[in-house]
C-alpha positions in Angstrom: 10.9 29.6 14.3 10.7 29.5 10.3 10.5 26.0 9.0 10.7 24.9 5.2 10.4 21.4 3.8 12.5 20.4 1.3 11.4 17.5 -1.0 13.9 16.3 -3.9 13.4 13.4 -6.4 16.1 11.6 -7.3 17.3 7.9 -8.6 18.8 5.0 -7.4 19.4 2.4 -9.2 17.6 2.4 -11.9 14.3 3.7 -9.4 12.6 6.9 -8.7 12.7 7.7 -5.3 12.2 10.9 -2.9 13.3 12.4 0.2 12.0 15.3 2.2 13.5 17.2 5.0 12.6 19.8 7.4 15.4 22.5 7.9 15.3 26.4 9.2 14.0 28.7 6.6 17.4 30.7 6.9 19.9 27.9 6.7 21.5 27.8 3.3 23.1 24.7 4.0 20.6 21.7 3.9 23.9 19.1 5.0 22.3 19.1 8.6 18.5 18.9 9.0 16.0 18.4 12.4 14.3 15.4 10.6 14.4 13.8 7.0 13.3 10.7 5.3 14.6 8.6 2.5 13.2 6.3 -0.3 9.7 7.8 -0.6 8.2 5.5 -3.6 6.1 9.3 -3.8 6.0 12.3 -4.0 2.9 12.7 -2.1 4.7 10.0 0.3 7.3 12.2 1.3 5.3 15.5 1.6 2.6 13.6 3.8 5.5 11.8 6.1 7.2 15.4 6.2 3.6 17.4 7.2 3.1 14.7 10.1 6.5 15.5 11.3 5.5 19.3 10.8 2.7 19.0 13.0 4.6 16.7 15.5 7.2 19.6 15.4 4.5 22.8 15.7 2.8 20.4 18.8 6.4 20.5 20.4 7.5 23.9 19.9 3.8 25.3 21.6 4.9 22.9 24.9 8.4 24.6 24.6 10.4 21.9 23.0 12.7 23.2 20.2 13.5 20.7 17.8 17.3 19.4 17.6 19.2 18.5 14.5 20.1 15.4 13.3 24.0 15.9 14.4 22.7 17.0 17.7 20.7 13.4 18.1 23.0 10.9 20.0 21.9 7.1 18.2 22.6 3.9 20.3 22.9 0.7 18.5 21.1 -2.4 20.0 
């Protein structure tokens, strides 16, 4: 499986923020990621949350684990 991280600057309200997701290298479409986070102050914030996840997601996929996307993740509120 080919990974890519994707980090983009961007701002909101007046402040510079970033966000960085992990998506398959062949997917053209970045509207549906396995993992992405939002309002990095940094860019070296969002590159270092997104190389953890990396790591998390190599440490997963040597157990067998494949990683599922973001639509594929069922959220239950509290």
């Amino acid at each position: 499986m080919k990974l890519k991280v994707r980090v983009v600057h961007y701002c909101c309200q007046g402040v510079d923020c970033w966000y960085a997701d992990i998506d398959d290298a062949d997917d053209r479409q970045p509207d549906d990621p396995y993992w992405y986070v939002d309002g990095c102050r940094t860019q070296s914030e969002a590159l270092a949350a997104a190389c953890t996840q990396l790591a998390a997601l190599d440490q997963a996929l040597a157990a067998g684990d494949y990683p599922t996307r973001l639509s594929g993740t069922t959220f239950f509120a509290a």
